[in-house]
NUPA-271511 format. One record per residue: residue number from 1; x, y, z of N, C-alpha, C in turn. Coordinates in steps of 0.05 Angstrom, whole numbers, m for minus. Layout:
BEGIN
+-----+--------+--------+--------+--------+--------+--------+--------+--------+--------+
! num !    n_x !    n_y !    n_z !   ca_x !   ca_y !   ca_z !    c_x !    c_y !    c_z !
+-----+--------+--------+--------+--------+--------+--------+--------+--------+--------+
! NUM !      X !      Y !      Z !      X !      Y !      Z !      X !      Y !      Z !
...
+-----+--------+--------+--------+--------+--------+--------+--------+--------+--------+
END
This chain:
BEGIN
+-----+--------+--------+--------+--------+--------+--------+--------+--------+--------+
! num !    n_x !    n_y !    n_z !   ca_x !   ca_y !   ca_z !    c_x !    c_y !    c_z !
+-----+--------+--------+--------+--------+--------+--------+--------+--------+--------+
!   1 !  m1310 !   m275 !   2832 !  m1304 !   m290 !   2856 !  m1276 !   m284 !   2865 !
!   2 !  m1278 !   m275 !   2896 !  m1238 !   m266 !   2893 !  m1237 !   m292 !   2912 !
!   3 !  m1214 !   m288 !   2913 !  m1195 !   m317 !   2928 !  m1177 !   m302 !   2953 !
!   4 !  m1171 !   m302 !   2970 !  m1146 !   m294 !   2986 !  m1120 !   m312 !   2979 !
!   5 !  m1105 !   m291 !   2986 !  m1075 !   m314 !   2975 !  m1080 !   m326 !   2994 !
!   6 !  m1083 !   m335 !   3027 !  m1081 !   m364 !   3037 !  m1095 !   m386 !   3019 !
!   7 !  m1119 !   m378 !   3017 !  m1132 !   m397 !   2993 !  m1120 !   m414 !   2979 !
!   8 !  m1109 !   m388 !   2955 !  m1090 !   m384 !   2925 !  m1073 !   m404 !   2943 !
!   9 !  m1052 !   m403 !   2955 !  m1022 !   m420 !   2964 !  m1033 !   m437 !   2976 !
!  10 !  m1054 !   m448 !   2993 !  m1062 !   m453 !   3010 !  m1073 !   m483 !   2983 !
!  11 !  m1083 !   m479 !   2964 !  m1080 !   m499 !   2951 !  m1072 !   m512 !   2930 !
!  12 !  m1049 !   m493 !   2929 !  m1016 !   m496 !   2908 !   m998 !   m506 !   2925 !
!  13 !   m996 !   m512 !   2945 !   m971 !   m507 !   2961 !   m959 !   m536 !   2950 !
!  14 !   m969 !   m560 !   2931 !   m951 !   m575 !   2918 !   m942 !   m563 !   2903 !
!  15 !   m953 !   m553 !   2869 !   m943 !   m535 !   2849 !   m916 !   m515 !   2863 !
!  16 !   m922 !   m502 !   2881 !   m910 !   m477 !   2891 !   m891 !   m494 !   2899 !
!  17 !   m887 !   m509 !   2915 !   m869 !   m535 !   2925 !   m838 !   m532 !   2905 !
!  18 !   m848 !   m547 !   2891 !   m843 !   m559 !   2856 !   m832 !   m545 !   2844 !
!  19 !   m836 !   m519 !   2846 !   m827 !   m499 !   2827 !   m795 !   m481 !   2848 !
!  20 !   m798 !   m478 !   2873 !   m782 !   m466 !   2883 !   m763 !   m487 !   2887 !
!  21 !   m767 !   m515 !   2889 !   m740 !   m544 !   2889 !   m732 !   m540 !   2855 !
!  22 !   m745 !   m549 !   2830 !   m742 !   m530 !   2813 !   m716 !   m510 !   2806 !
!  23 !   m722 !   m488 !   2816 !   m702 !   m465 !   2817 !   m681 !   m469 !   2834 !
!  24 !   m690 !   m483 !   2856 !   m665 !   m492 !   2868 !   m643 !   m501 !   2854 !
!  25 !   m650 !   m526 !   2840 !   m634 !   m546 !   2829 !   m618 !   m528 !   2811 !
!  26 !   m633 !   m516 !   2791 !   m624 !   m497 !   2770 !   m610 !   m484 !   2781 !
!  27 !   m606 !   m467 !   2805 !   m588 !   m451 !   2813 !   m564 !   m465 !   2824 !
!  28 !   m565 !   m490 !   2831 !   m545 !   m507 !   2840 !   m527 !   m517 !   2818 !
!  29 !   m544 !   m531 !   2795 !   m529 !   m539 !   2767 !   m511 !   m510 !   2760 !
!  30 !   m517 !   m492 !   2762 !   m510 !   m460 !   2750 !   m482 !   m460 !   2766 !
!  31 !   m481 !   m460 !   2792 !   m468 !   m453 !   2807 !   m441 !   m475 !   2812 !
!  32 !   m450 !   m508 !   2803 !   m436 !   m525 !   2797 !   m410 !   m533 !   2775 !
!  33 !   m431 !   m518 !   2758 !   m413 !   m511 !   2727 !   m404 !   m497 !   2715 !
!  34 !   m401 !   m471 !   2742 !   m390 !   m447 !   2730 !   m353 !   m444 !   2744 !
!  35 !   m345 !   m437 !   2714 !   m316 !   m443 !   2706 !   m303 !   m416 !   2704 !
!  36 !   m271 !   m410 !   2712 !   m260 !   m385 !   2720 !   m240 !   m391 !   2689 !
!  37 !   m253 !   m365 !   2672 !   m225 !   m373 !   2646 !   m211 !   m344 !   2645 !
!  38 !   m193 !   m349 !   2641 !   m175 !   m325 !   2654 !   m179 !   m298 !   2631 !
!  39 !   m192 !   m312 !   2608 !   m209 !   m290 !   2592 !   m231 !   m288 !   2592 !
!  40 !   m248 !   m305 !   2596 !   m274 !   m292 !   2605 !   m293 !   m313 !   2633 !
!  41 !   m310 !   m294 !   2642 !   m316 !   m305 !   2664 !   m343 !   m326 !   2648 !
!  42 !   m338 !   m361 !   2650 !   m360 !   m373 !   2630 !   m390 !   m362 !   2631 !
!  43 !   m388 !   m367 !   2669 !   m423 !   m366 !   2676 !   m440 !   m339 !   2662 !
!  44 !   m427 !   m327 !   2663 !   m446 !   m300 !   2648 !   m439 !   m285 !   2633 !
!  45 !   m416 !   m288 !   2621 !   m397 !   m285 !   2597 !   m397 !   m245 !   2608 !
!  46 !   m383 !   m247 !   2635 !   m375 !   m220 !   2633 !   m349 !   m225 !   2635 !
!  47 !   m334 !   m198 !   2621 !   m305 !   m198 !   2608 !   m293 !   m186 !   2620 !
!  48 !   m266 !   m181 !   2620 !   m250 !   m171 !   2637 !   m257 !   m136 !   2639 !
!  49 !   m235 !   m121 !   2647 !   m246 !    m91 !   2658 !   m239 !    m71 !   2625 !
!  50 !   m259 !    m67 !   2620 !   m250 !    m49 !   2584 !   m230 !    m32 !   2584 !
!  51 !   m241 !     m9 !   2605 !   m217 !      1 !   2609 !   m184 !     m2 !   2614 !
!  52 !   m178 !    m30 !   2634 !   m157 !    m38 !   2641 !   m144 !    m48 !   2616 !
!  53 !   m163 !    m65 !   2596 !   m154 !    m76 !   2574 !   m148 !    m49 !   2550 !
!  54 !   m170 !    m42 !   2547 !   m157 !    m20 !   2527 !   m125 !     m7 !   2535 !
!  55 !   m124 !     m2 !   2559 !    m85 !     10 !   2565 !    m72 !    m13 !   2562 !
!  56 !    m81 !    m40 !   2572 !    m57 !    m57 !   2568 !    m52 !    m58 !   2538 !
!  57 !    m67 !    m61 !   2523 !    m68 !    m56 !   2485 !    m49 !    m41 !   2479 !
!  58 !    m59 !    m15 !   2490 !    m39 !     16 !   2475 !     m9 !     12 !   2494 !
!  59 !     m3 !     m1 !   2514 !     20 !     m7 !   2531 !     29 !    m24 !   2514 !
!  60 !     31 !    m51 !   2511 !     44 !    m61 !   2485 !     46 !    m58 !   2470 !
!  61 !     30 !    m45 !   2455 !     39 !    m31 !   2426 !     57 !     m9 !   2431 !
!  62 !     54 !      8 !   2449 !     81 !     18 !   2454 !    107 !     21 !   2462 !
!  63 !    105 !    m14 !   2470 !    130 !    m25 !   2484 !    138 !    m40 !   2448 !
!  64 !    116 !    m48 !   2438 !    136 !    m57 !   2414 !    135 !    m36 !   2398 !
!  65 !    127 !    m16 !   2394 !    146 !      6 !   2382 !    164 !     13 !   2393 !
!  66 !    168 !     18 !   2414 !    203 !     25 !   2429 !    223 !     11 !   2422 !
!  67 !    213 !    m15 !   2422 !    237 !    m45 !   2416 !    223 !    m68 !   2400 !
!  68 !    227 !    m48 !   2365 !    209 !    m69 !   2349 !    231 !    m98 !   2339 !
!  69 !    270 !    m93 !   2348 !    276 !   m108 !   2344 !    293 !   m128 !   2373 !
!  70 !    290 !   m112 !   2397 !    302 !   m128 !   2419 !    275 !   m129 !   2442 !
!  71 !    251 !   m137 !   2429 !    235 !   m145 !   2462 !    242 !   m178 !   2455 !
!  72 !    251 !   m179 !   2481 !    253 !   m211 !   2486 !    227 !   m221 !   2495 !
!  73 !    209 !   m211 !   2509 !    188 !   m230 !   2521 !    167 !   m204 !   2529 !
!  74 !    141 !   m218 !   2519 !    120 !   m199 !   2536 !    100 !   m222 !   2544 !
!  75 !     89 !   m217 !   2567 !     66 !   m238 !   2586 !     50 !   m216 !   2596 !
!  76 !     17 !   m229 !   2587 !      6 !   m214 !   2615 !    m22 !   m236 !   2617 !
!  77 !    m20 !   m230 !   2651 !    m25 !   m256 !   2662 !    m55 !   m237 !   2680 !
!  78 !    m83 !   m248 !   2664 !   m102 !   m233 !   2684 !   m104 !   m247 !   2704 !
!  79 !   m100 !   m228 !   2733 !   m102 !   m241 !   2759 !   m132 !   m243 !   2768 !
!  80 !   m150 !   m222 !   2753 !   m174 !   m219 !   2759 !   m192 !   m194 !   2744 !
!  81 !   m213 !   m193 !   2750 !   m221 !   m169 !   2719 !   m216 !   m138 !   2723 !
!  82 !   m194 !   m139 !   2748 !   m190 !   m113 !   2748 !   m161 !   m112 !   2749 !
!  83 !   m138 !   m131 !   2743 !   m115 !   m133 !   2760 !   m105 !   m149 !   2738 !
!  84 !    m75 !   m140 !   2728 !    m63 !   m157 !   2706 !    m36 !   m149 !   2721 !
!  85 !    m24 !   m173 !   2714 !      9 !   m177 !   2714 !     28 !   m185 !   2694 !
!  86 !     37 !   m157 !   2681 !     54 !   m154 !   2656 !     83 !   m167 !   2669 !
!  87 !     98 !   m184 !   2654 !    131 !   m188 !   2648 !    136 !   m185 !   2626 !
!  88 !    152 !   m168 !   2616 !    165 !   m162 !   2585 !    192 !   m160 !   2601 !
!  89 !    215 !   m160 !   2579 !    233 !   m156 !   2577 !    249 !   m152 !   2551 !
!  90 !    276 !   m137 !   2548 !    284 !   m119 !   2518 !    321 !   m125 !   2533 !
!  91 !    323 !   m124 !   2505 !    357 !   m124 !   2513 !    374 !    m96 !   2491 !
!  92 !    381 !    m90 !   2498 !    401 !    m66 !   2502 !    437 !    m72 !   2497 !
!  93 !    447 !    m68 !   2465 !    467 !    m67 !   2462 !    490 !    m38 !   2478 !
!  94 !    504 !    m50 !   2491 !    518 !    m28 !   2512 !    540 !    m20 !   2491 !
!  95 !    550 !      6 !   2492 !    571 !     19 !   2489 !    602 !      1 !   2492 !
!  96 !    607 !      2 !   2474 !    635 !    m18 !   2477 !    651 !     m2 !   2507 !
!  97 !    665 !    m28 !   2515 !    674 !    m15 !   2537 !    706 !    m11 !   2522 !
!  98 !    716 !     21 !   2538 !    749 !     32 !   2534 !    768 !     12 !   2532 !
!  99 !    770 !     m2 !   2552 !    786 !    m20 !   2561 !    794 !    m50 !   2549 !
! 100 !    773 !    m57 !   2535 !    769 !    m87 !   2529 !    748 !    m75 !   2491 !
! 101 !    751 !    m57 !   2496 !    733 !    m48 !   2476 !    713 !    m66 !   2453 !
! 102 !    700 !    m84 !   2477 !    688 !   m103 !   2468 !    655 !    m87 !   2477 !
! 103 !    632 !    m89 !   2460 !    607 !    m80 !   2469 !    595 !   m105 !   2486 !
! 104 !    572 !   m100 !   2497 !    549 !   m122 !   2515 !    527 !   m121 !   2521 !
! 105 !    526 !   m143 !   2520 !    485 !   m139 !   2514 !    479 !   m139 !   2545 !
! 106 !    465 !   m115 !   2551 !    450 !   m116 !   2569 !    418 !   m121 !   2576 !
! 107 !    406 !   m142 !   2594 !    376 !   m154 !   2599 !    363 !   m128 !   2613 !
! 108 !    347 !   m114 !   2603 !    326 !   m110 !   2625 !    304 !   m127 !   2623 !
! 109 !    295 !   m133 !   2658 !    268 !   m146 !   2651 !    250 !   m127 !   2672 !
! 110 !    230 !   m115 !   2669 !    199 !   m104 !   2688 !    181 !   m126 !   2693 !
! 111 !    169 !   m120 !   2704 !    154 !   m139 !   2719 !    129 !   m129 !   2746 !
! 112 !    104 !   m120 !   2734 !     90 !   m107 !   2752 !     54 !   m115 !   2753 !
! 113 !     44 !   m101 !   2768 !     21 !   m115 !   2776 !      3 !    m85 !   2765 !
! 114 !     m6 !    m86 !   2746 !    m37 !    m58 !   2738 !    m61 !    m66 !   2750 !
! 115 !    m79 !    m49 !   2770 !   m100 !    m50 !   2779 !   m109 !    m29 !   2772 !
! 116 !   m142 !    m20 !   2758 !   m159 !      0 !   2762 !   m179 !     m7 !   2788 !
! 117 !   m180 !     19 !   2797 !   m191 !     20 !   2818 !   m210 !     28 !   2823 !
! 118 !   m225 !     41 !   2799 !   m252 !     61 !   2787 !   m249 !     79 !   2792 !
! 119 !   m222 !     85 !   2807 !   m226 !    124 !   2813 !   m201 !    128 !   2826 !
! 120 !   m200 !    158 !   2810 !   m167 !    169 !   2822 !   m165 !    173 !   2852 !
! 121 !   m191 !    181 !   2864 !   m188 !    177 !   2899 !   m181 !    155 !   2903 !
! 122 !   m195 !    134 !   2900 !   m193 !    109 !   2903 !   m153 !     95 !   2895 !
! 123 !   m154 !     97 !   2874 !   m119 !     98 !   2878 !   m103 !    111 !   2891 !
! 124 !   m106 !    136 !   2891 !    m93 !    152 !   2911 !    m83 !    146 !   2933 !
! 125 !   m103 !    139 !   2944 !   m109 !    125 !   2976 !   m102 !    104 !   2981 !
! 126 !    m99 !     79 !   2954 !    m77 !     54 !   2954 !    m49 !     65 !   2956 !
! 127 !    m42 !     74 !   2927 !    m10 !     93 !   2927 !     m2 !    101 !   2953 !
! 128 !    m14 !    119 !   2972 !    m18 !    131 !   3005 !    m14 !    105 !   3021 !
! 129 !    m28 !     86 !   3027 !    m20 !     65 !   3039 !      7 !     42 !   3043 !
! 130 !     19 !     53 !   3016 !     40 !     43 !   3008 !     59 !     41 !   3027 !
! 131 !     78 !     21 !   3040 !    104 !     23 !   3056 !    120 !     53 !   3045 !
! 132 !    126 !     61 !   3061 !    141 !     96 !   3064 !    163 !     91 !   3052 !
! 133 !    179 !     65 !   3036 !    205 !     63 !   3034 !    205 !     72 !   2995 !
! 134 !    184 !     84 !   2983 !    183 !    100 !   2971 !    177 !    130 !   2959 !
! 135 !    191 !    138 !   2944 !    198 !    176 !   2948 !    181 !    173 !   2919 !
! 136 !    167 !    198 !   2912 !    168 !    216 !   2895 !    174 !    219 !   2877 !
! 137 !    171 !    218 !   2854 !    201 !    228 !   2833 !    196 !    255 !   2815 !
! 138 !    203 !    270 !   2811 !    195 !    289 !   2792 !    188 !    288 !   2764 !
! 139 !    185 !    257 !   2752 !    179 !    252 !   2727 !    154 !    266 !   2727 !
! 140 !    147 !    277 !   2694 !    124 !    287 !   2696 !    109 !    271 !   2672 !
! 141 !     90 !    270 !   2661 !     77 !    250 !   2639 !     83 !    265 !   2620 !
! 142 !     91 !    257 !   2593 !     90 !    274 !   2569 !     75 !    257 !   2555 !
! 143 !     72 !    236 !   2545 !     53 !    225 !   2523 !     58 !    192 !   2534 !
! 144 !     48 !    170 !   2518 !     46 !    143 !   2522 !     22 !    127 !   2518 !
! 145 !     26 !    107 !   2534 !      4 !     90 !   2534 !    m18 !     98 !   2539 !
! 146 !    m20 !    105 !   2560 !    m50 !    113 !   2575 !    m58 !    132 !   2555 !
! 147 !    m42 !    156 !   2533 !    m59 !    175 !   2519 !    m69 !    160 !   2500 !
! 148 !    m45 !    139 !   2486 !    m62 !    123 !   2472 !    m82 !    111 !   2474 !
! 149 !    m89 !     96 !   2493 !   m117 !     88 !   2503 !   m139 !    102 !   2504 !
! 150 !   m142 !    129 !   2522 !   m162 !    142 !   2529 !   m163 !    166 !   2509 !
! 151 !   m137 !    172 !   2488 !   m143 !    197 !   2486 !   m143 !    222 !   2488 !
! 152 !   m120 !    228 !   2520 !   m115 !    247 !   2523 !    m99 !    234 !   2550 !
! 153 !    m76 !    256 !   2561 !    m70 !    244 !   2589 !    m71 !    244 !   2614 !
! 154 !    m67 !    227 !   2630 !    m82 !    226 !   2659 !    m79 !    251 !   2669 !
! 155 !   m104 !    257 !   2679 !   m112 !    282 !   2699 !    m87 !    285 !   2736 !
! 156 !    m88 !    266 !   2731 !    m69 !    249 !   2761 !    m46 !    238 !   2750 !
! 157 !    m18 !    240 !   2757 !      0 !    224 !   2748 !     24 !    221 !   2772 !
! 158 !     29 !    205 !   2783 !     51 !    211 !   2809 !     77 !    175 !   2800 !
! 159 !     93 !    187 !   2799 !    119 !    163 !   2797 !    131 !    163 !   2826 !
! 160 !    138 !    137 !   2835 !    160 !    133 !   2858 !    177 !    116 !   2845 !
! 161 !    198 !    111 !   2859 !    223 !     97 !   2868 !    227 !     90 !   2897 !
! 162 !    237 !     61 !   2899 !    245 !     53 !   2921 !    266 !     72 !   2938 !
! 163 !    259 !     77 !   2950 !    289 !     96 !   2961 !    315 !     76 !   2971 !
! 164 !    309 !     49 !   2964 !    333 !     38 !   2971 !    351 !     26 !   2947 !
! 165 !    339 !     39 !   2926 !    352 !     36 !   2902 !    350 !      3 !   2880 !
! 166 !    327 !     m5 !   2895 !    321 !    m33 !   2883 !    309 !    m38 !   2860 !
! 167 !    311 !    m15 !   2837 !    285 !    m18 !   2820 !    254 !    m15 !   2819 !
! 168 !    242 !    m18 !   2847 !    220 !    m26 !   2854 !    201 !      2 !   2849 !
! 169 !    181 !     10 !   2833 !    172 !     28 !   2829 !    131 !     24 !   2832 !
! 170 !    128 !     46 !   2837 !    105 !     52 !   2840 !     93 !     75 !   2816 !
! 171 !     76 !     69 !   2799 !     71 !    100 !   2782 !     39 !     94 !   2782 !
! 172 !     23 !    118 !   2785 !     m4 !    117 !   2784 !    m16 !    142 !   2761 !
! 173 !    m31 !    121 !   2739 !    m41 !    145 !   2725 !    m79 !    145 !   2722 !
! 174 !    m77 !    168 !   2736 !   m114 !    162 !   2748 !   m128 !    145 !   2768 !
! 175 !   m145 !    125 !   2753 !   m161 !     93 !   2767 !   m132 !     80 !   2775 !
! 176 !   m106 !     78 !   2759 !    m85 !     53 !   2751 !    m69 !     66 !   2766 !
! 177 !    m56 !     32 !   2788 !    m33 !     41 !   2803 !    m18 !     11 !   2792 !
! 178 !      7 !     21 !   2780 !     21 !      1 !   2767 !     49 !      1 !   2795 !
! 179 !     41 !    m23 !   2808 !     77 !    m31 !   2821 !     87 !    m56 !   2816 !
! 180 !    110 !    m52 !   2812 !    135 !    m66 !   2801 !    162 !    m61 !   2810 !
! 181 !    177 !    m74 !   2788 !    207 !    m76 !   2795 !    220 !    m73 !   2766 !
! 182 !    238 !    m67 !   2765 !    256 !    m73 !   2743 !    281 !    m76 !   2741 !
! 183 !    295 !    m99 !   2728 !    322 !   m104 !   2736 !    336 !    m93 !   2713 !
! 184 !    372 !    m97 !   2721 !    390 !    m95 !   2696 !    408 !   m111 !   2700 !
! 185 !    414 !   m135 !   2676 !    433 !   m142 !   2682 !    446 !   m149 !   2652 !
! 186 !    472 !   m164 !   2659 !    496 !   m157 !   2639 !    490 !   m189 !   2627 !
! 187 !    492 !   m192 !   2590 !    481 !   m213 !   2582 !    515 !   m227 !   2571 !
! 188 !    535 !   m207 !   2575 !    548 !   m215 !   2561 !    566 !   m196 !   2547 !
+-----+--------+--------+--------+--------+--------+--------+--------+--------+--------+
END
């Protein structure tokens, strides 16, 4: 015996009713109780970007091998699952000065925003958009974080500087366009 679906719906359309208010609700409770944790996203337990995390990993571990006894502070603050904002800072015993031949601790603190972007075009073309009031620099990559992470080093690597001498830097290695700032000042 066949049925036509007008039939079939035609005499479900309570059940069928029932079931799509149903899903409704469920998609409403879902959508009610889903919570932003800055480590993981609750509703569907997807995690931040692997890649982005694996460099931030090999980046601190290589900032505390540089300064396993003067890092004053490291923070990183996920803005979103592709976008972190590192503050560290290290202090720096200065050269006694001639004059007063007293030494001084000098503060650096950095302070920058890491985005992957899924692709070196794709950064590129951020870096490119950038206000013009940054130049170039001839740094070239020799080893670091990013090799520690991936393994080998970025295919793409470009550093700027503010050209107005503010600290303010731009460096992109591959997907990652890291800008920031970094200060210096005298602790004493």
């Amino acid at each position: 015996m066949a049925v036509s679906l007008a039939e079939f719906f035609g005499t479900r359309k309570g059940a069928i009713t029932a079931i799509v208010i149903a899903v409704i609700v469920i998609l409403a409770i879902v959508a009610a109780t889903w919570t932003y944790d800055p480590q993981v996203y609750v509703g569907f337990g997807v995690r931040h970007d692997p890649s982005l995390d694996s460099y931030m990993n090999a980046l601190h571990s290589t900032v505390v091998g540089l300064h396993p006894s003067n890092l004053t502070a490291w923070s990183v603050t996920w803005l979103n699952d592709t976008a972190v904002r590192v503050d560290w800072a290290f202090t720096y015993l200065a050269p006694a000065n001639e004059t007063s031949n007293q030494s001084s601790t000098i503060l650096y603190k950095e302070s920058f925003v890491m985005t992957d972007f899924y692709g070196t075009n794709l950064a590129s073309a951020y870096v490119g958009s950038i206000d013009s009031t940054y130049a170039l620099t001839n740094i070239t990559y020799t080893s670091g974080a990013y090799q520690l992470a991936f393994g080998y080093p970025p295919s793409t690597f470009a550093a700027y500087r503010d050209t107005a001498g503010q600290g303010n830097f731009i460096w992109q290695f591959d997907q990652f366009v890291q800008v920031g700032s970094l200060t210096r000042s005298s602790c004493g």
